[in-house]
N, C-alpha and C positions, 0 to 999 in steps of 0.2 A: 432636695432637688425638685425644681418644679417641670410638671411633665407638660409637652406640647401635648395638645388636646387629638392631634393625628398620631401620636403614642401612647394612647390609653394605658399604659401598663406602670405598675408599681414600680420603681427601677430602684427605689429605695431597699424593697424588700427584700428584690431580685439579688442588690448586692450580697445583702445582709447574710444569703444562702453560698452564693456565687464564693464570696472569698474565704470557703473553707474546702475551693476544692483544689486538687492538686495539678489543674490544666488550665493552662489562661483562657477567659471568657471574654471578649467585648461582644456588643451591642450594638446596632446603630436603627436610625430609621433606616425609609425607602432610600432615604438621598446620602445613603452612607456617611452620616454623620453619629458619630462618637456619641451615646450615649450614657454608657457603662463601661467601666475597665475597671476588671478585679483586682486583687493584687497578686497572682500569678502573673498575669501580663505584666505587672510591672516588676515585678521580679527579673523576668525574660528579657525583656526589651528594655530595661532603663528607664521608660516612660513613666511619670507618676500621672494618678486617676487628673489631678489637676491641670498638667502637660495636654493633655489629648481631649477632654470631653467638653466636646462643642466643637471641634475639629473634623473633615471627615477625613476616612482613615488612608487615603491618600494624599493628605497635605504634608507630604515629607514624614511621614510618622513611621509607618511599615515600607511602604515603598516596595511592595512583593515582586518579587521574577520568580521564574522558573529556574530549575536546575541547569538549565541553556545558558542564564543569563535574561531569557525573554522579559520585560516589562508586562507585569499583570491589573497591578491599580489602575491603570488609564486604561483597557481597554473593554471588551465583553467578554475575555476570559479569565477576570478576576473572577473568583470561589465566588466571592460573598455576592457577586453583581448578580451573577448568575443564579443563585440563592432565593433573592429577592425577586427580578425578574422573569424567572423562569418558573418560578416558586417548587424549585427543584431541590431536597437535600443531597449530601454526600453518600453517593455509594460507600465509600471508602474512603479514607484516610490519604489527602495529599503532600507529597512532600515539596514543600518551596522554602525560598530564601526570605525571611523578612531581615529588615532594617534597624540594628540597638542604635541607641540614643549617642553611641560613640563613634558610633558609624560605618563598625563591619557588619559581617553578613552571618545571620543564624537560622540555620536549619531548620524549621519546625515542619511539621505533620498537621495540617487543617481536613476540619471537615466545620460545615457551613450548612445554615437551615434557614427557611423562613421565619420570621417571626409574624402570626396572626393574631386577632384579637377575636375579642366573643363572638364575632360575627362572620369569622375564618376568612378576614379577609386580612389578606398581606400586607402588615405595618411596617416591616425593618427586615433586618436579618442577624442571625447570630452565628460567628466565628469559634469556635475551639479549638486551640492551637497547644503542640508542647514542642519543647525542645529536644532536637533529635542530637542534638551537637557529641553527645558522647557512644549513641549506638552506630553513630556515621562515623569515627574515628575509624575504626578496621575495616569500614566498608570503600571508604574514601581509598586505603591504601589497594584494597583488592580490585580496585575499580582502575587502577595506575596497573596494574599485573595485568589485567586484561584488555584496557588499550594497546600496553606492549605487545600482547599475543595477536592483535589485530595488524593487517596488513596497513606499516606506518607511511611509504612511498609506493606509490602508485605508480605502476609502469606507463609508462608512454609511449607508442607506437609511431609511426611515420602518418598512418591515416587514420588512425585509431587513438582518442582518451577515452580515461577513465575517471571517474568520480565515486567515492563512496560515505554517507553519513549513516551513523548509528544511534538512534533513540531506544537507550533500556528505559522503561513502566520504570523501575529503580535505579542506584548509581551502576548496577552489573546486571547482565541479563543473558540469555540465553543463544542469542543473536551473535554466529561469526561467518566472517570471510577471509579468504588467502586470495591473495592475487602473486603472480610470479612470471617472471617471462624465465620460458623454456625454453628457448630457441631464439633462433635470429630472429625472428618476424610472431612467433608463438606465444601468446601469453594465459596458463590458467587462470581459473576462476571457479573459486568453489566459494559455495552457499551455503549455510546450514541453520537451521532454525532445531531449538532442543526443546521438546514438551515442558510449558509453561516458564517461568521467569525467576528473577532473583539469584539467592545463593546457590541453591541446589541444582537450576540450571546452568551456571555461569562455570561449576563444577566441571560439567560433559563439557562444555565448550574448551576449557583447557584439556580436557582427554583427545578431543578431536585436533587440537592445535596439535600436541605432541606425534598423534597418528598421522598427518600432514606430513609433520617432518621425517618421520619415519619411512614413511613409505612414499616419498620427491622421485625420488627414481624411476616410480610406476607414470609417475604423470601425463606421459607424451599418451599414454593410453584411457578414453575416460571410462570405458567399459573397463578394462580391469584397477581401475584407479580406485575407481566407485566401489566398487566389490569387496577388494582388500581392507579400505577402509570401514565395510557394516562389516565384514567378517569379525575383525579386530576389532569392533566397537560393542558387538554383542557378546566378548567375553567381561565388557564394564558394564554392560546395563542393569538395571535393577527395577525388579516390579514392569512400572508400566513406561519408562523412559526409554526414549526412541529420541530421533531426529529426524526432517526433513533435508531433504538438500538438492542444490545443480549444481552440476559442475561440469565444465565446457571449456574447448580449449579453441581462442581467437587468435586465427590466422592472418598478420597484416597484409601478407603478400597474393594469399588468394581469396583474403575476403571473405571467410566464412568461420563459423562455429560449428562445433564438433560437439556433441552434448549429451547426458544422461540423467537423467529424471529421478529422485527417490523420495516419492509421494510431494514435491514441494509444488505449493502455487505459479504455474506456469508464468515464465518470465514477457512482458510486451515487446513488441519489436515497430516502433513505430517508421513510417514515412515524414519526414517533417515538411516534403512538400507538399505530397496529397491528405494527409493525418492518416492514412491506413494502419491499423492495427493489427497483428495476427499474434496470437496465444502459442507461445512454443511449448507447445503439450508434450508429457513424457511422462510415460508408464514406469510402477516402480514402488515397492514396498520402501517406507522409511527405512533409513540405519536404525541398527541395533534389533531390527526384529526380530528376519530370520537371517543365518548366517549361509544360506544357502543358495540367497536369492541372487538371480545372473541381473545382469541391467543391460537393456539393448540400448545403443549409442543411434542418435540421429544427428542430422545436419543441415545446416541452412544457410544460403547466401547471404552476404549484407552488400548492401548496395550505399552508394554516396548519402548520405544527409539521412543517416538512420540513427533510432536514438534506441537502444534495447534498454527496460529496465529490468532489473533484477531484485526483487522485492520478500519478505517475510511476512505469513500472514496475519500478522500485526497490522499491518496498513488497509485489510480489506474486512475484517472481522470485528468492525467497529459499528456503531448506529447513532443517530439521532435521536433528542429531545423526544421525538416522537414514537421511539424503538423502530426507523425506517433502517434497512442496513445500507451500507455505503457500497458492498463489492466489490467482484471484480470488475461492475460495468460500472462501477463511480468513478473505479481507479482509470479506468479506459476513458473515461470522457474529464476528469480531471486532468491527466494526461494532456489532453490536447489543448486546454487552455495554457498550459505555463508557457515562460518567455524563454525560449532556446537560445538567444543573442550569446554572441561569444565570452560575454563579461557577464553571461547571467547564472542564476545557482537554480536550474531545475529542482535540486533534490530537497534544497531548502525551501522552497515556492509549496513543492508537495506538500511536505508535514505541514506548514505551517494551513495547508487547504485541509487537511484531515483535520487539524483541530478544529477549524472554524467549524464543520460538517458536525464532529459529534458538540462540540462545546464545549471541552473541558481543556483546564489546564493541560493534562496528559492523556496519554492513550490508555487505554486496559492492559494491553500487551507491549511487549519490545519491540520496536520497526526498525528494519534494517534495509536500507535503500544500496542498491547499487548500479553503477549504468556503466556505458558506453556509446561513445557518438563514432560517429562516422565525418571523417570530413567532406567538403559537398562537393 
């Protein structure tokens, strides 16, 4: 192969090393064009080295999304763009969908690096990918187990909706809610975020689903709701695993929440006509710590055209390219840009603002959004 002269690099040799390893390698310059493909990738993909190089690797080739579904080769949160441009490597190991040559969808695990030359300046970028297709098999099913446990219909009120989206780091995470209506006009709402993510936290999240249903009957109360539930939850805990949570009970008829605190990131309460913000702050050791802990209940009006969100700190424990953090003052003045229109999806406008903020395909943590409007 003859090399462009803005690729100064051996790609012959690169192979000759490349296709003994056991994880696909491509290649490309700056302009994301196909340089090298080993024969791992073409193992994976169906692609042969001849198929793809001289192509760039979104000409119908991978065609990557996210786990969402999101399209990643056309935008600035493809790996490898970012790689190149940002001359950023992979923290970690992502997981997306690429594209076989028969044209479903295969799981792979990428992590993505600059490629420099003698002069450390940034010629290309380089991709290693594997396929995850058979350690996702039981994840895929346990990830079906735990949407179920997630609250599937949404109660609706006379003056009051609800919305809620869940982004697990992985296909299951540690991120739940219940929502229920208790009463004519009453509806809970409970939060809870379980120290760190994946299997192990996805585990307390089904303890916490079952303790929910256990103890339905305490609900109309959130002080002793909340209680019951760390008491019961600190005879599963283990080591250093806790949860945060809120849990508030929304009144249609008189307009207000009812709420108690246990250690979770204060929920927003916005004005959507004036943009006023206020933090419903609430004292409160996590679940599962001590089983002793009392939780004092507060409350608050809602007024017409109010939008509260209810969030996991996933969403504000993220940073930029530059390690700027995003906050809870990002999450408050993002907030106020998105489009509340009746046909619009705040909670999807959100994530999709957080990724753009730090830059990556995914987040570090699980985010779990939830809201309530007010009608005006």
């Amino acid at each position: 192969m003859k090399l462009a002269e803005r690729f100064p690099l051996d790609i012959d040799l690169l192979l000759s090393v490349l296709n003994y390893l056991n994880d696909a390698v491509y290649i490309t310059d700056r302009d994301r064009r196909i340089l090298l493909w080993n024969k791992k990738a073409e193992e994976i993909t169906g692609y042969s080295a001849s198929e793809v190089v001289g192509s760039r690797c979104m000409d119908d080739i991978l065609v990557h999304i996210d786990k969402y579904g999101h399209p990643l080769c056309t935008t600035n949160l493809c790996p490898l763009y970012r790689a190149i441009v940002k001359e950023s490597s992979s923290k970690s190991p992502v997981l997306i969908y690429a594209k076989h040559k028969k044209g479903h969808r295969i799981p792979v695990s990428v992590s993505v690096a600059p490629m420099r030359d003698e002069k450390a300046e940034v010629i290309g970028g380089i991709e290693i990918f594997r396929d995850e297709t058979a350690p996702l098999l039981d994840l895929e099913f346990a990830r079906k187990v735990q949407q179920h446990a997630l609250s599937r219909e949404l109660p609706q009120l006379e003056k009051i909706s609800f919305d809620a989206r869940y982004f697990p780091h992985q296909l299951i995470g540690g991120d739940f809610y219940w929502l229920k209506k208790i009463g004519e006009s009453e509806v809970a709402v409970f939060l809870a975020d379980v120290r760190g993510h994946g299997v192990s936290a996805s585990l307390y999240t089904m303890v916490l689903r079952s303790l929910v249903g256990m103890l339905e009957n305490e609900a109309s109360d959130p002080a002793k709701f909340t209680g019951l539930i760390n008491e019961k939850l600190c005879d599963f805990t283990v080591e250093e695993s806790f949860a945060t949570a809120f849990y508030g009970i929304v009144d249609d008829h008189s307009m207000t929440l009812t709420y108690c605190g246990a250690g979770h990131p204060p929920p927003l309460l916005m004005n959507l006509a004036t943009e006023k913000i206020t933090r419903l702050e609430a004292a409160g050791l996590p679940l599962g710590v001590d089983s002793s802990q009392i939780y004092t209940p507060a409350s608050i009006s809602l007024a017409p055209a109010n939008f509260l969100l209810f969030y996991t700190d996933g969403a504000i424990e993220i940073f930029d390219n530059e390690g700027k953090p995003f906050a809870i003052q990002g999450l408050e003045k993002t907030l106020r840009s998105l489009d509340f229109a009746d046909d619009a999806t705040p909670l999807e406008q959100l994530y999709e603002k957080l990724l753009e903020f730090c830059g990556e395909v995914d987040l570090t943590d699980d985010v779990l959004f939830l809201s309530l409007k007010t009608s005006s």
